[in-house]
C-alpha positions as CSV (number, residue, x, y, z in Angstrom):
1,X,0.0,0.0,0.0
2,X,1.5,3.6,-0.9
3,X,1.3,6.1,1.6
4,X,1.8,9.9,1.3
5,X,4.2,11.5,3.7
6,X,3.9,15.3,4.3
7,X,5.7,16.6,7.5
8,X,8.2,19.9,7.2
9,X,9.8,18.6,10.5
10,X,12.5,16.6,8.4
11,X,13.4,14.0,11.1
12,X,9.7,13.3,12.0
13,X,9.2,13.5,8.6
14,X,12.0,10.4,8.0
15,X,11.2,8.6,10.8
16,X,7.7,8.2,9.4
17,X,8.7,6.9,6.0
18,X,11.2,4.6,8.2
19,X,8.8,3.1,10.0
20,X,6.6,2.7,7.2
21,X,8.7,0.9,4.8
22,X,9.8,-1.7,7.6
23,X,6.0,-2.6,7.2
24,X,5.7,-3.0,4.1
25,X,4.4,0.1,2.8
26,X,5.3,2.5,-0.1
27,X,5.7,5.9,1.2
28,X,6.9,9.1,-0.4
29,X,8.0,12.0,1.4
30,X,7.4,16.0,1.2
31,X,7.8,18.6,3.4
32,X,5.2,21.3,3.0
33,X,1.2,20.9,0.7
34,X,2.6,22.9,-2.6
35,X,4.9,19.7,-3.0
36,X,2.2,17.3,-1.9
37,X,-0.4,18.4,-4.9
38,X,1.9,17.8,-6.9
39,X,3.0,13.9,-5.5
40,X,-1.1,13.6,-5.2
41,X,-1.3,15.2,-8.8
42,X,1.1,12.1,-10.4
43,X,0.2,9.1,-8.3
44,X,-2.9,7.2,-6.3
45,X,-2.4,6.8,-2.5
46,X,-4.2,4.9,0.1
47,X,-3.6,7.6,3.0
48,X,-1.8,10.6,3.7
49,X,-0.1,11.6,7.1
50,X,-0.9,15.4,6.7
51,X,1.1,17.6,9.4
52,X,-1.0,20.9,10.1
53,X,1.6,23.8,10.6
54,X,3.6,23.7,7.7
55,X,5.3,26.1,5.8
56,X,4.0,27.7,1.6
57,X,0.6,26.0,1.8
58,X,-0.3,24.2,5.5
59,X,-2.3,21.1,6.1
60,X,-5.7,23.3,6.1
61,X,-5.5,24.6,3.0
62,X,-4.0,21.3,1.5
63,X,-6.6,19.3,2.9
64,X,-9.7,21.4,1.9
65,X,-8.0,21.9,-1.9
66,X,-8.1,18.4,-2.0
67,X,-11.8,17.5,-0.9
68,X,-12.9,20.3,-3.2
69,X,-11.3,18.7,-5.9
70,X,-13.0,15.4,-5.1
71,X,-9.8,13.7,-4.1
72,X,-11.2,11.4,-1.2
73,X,-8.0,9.5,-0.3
74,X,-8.4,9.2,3.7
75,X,-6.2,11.5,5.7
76,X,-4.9,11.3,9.2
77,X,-3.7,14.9,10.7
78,X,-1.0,15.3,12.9
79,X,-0.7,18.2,14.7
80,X,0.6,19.7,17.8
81,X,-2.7,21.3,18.9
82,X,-4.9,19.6,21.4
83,X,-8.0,21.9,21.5
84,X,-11.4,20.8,20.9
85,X,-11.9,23.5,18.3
86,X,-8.6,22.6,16.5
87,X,-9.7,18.7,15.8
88,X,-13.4,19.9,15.0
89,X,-12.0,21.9,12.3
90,X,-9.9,19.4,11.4
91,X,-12.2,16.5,10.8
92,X,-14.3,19.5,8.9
93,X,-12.6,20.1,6.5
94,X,-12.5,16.6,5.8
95,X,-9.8,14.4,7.4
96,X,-10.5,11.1,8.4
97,X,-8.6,11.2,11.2
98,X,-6.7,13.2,14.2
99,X,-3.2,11.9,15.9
100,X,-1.6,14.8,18.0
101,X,2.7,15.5,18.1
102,X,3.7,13.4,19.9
103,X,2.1,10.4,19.5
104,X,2.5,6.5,19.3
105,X,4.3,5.0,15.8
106,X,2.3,1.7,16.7
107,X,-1.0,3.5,17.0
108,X,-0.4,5.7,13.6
109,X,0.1,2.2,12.0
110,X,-3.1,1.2,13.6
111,X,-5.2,4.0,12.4
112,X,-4.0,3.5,8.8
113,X,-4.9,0.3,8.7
114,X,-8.7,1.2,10.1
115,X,-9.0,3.5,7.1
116,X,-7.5,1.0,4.6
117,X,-10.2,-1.5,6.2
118,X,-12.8,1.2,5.8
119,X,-11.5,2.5,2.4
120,X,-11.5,-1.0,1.1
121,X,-14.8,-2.5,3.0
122,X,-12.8,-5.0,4.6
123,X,-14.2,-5.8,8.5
124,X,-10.9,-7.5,9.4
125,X,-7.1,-7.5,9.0
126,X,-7.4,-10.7,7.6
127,X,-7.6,-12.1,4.5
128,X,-7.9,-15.5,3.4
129,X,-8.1,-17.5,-0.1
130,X,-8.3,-21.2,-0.2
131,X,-6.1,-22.6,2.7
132,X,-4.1,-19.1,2.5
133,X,-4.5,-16.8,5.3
134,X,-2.8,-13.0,5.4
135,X,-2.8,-11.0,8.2
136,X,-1.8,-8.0,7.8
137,X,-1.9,-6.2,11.7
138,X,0.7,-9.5,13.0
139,X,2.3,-9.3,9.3
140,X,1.9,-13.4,9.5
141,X,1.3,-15.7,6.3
142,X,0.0,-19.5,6.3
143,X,-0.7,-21.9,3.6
144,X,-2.3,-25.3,4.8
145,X,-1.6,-24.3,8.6
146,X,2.1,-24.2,7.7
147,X,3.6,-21.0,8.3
148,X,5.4,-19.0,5.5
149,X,8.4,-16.3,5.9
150,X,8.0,-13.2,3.7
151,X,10.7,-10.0,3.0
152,X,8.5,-7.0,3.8
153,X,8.3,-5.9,-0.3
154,X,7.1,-10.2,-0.5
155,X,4.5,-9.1,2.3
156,X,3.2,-5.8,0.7
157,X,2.7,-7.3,-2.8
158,X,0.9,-10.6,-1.7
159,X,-1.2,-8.2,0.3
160,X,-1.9,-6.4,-2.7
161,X,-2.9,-9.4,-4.6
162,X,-5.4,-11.0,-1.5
163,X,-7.0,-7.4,-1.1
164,X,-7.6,-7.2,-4.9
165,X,-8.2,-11.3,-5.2
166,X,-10.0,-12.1,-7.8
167,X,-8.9,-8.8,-9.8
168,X,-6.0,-9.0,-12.5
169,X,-3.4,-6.2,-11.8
170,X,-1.4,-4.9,-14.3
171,X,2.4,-4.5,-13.9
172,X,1.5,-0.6,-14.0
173,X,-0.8,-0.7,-11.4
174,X,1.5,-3.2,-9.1
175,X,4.6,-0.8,-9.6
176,X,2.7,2.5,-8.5
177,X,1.3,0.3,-5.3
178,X,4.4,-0.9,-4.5
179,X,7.3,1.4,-5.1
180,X,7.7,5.2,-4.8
181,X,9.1,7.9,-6.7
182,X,12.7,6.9,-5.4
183,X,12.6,3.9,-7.1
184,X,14.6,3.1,-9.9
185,X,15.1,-1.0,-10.6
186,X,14.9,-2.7,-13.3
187,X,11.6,-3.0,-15.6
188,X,11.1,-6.6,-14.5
189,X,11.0,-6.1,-10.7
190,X,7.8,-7.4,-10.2
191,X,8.1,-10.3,-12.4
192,X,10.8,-11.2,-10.1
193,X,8.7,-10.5,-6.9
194,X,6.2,-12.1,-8.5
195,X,8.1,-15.4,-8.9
196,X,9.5,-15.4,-5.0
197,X,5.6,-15.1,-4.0
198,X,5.1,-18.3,-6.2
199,X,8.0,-20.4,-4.9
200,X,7.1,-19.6,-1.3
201,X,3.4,-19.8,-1.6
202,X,2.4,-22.3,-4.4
203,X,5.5,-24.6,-4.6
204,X,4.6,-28.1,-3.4
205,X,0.4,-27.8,-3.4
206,X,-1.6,-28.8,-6.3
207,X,-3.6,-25.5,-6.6
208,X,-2.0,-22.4,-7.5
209,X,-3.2,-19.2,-6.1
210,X,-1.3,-17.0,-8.2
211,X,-2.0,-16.9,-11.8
212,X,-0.6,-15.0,-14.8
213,X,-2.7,-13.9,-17.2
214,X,-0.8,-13.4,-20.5
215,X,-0.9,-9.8,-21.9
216,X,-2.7,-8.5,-18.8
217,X,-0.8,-9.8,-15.4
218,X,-1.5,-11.2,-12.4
219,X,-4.5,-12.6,-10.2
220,X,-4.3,-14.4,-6.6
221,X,-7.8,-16.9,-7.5
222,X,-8.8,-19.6,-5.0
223,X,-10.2,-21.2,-9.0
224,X,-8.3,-23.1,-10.8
């Protein structure tokens, strides 16, 4: 899942995208909301982390520019105010939700995944297909009962694949997920992801869960 970054406090602001990517997400980084239209401008997320006081344009003004232009990507603000008045303006102008400086790395993590539920209409962290179960709050994988060891990137994109099972997804579509702006591999990284996934979940049972479609890409179907 790619997640937005925008904190001018540059430590914070790493620290976040630290924390982030050692579970599994994608997450870009800017450092005040001029740079952030443009990041949301190029790229889908699945949340921002919006700081408030910021300098150029601040979390307000980012925030409401956003929801006016229909851009309903869930948004946690972080701020160092603790009125009342501050969070009902807040949650106003449209965020989703309110975490305030400073605050608890495990409980950020926790929220995001409550709006990713929401967002995605899931009512649990879990996901399952066939004898495959994914959960993605204890970042634990098992096939047939037998557990399975994943890299974080391995994590992120089978979690892509169960939360979209059923649905092919397009090398496009898995590459601006998966990996931000800083990226720059090789055109056949997710090939290659693709076929660690298949040797640690499908090698040695009869029914494949991942499946290529030619021409297309790639589907995690319980069907043959």
């Amino acid at each position: 899942m790619r997640v937005l970054v925008v904190e001018d406090e540059r430590d914070l602001n790493r620290i976040l995208v630290k924390t982030l990517a050692a579970e599994g997400y994608s997450a870009d980084a800017c450092f005040d909301g001029v740079e952030a239209l443009e990041y949301l401008s190029g790229a889908q997320y699945d949340a921002v982390i919006l700081d408030v006081m910021m300098p150029r344009m601040d979390g307000m003004e980012l925030l409401r520019r956003m929801r006016a232009h229909g851009d309903d990507t869930p948004v946690i603000l972080l701020t160092a105010k603790d009125s009342v008045p501050d969070r009902v303006r807040g949650l106003d102008t449209g965020a989703d939700d309110y975490l305030v400086k400073p605050f608890s790395f495990d409980e950020l993590l926790a929220r995001i995944r409550v709006l990713t539920r929401k967002r995605t209409g899931a009512a649990t962290n879990v996901f399952t297909a066939a004898d495959l179960t994914v959960d993605t709050a204890a970042h634990t994988v098992t096939r047939g009962g037998k557990p399975i060891s994943l890299s974080s990137k391995e994590f992120a994109l089978l979690e892509y694949l169960i939360r979209n099972k059923g649905t092919v997804l397009s090398r496009e579509r898995i590459e601006n997920n998966l990996w931000n702006y800083d990226y720059s591999g090789g055109s056949n990284v997710v090939d290659v992801y693709i076929s660690y996934l298949r040797r640690k979940i499908d090698s040695g049972f009869e029914r494949k869960l991942i499946q290529t479609v030619w021409g297309v890409g790639w589907v995690l179907r319980e069907e043959p």
